[in-house]
Phi, psi and omega in degrees: 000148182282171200307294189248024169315327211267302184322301172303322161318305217295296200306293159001272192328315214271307227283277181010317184240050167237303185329308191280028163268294179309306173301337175263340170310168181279292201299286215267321167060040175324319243236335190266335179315313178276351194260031183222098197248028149282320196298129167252125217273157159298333190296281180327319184305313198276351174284275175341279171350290166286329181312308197313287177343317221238058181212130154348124154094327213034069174218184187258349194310129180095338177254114198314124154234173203241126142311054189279083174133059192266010208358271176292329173124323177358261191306337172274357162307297180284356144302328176307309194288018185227002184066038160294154183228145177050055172270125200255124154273128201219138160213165162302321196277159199243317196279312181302327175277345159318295189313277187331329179290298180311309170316294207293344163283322211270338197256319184108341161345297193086003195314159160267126174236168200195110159269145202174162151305128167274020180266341175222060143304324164322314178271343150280334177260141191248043203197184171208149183250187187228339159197124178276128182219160177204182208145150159083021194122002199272303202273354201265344179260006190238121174285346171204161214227354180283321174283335164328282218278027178229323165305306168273018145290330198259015184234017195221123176298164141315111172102354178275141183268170193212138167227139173241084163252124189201157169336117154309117181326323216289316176323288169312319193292322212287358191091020202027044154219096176282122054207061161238128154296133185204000164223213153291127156288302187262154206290180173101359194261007198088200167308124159246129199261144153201169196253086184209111154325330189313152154237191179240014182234196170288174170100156180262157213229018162316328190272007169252111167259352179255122176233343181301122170232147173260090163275129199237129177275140189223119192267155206282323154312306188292303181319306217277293178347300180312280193302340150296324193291326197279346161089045188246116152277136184275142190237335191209150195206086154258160185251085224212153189244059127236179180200165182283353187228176187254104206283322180213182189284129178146324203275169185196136212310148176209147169330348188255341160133302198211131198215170195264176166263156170319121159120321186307115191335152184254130176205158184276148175254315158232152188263176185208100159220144194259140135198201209196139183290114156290165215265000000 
């Protein structure tokens, strides 16, 4: 078995019996999703946001795109509703795409869905796109990022762009309880293991019994580095002070989703980088 084969099971496991926690939930609300098909999730609304500058029109319509780390399928729906085309999705869990499969028949969607690593998606997906995205919770799950960043330049046309928005490392260094450091910022210290049922959504979480989860820290040098080595020009580098979940006690709802309150020191909650496969 490779170095972290074991590590990547234990996670497999955990996400498997989280989707169907997640599919039932309040927070994602599959059932008002379908039954709206004008609806675009926040995630997306706020992914779109940082995309838009740097897409033709500054839209996704008309342009093949790839989903990576896409668990139910939710938010690759609304990349569909925005008229991306010959849209494709990839996750590790078998099951969140069992989910997925079920939504994207019932919306009419058309999705691909394809399970894999997103460190060799490149090797399971058989095509090249015009923009690749990913968000919300993703790279904190790939224990190293140099095959990430080789993968999506070789799933990305000449001139296709790629976005990336997820939790700030800075989040992760504090436990998500600010305002102490209690882990790592920078990357490279290994794993982090812990033993918890919790999820982040709503829902009773009894059906989770693979509870060990692996986590890997990624400081913001390593994401762009990766994605420089791999022969990606960075075209945007944000910082933003909202993020999609109420990660800890305190935040409080904002359009964008989740914001610390006035007077609390400003530290980023969430990151952003766009960047593209030169022609």
């Amino acid at each position: 078995m490779g170095e972290h084969d074991e590590a990547i099971a234990a996670n497999r496991a955990n996400w498997d019996q989280r989707a169907d926690v997640h599919a039932r939930s309040r927070m994602y609300d599959v059932e008002g999703l379908l039954a709206d098909p004008a609806r675009i999730s926040e995630v997306v609304r706020n992914d779109l946001a940082v995309l838009a500058p740097h897409v033709s029109g500054g839209t996704v319509a008309g342009k093949s795109l790839l989903h990576l780390q896409c668990h139910i399928g939710s938010d690759t729906i609304c990349w569909a509703r925005l008229g991306a085309v010959d849209v494709h999705g990839l996750d590790l869990s078998p099951n969140s795409l069992a989910h997925a499969r079920r939504l994207s028949e019932a919306d009419g969607a058309g999705l691909t869905l394809v399970e894999g690593d997103a460190r060799r998606a490149s090797e399971v997906v058989d095509r090249r796109f015009e923009v690749i995205v990913t968000s919300a919770g993703t790279i904190v799950w790939l224990p190293e990022l140099r095959s990430w960043a080789r993968s999506i330049r070789d799933l990305l046309e000449p001139g296709g762009v790629f976005m990336i928005r997820d939790d700030h490392p800075i989040l992760g260094a504090m436990g998500f309880r600010p305002w102490q450091v209690t882990e790592d910022y920078l990357s490279g210290g290994g794993a982090n293991v812990y033993d918890e049922a919790a999820t982040y959504t709503d829902g009773s979480v009894d059906g989770i019994t693979h509870t060990v989860n692996h986590e890997w820290r990624h400081d913001l040098a390593e994401v762009t580095g990766a994605l420089l080595s791999a022969g990606l020009v960075i075209e945007a580098l944000g910082e933003h002070p909202f993020m999609d979940w109420p990660a800890f006690d305190g935040l409080v709802a904002c359009p964008e989703g989740w914001r610390l309150p006035d007077g609390a020191p400003r530290i980023p909650l969430n990151f952003s980088v766009v960047a593209r496969r030169p022609h």
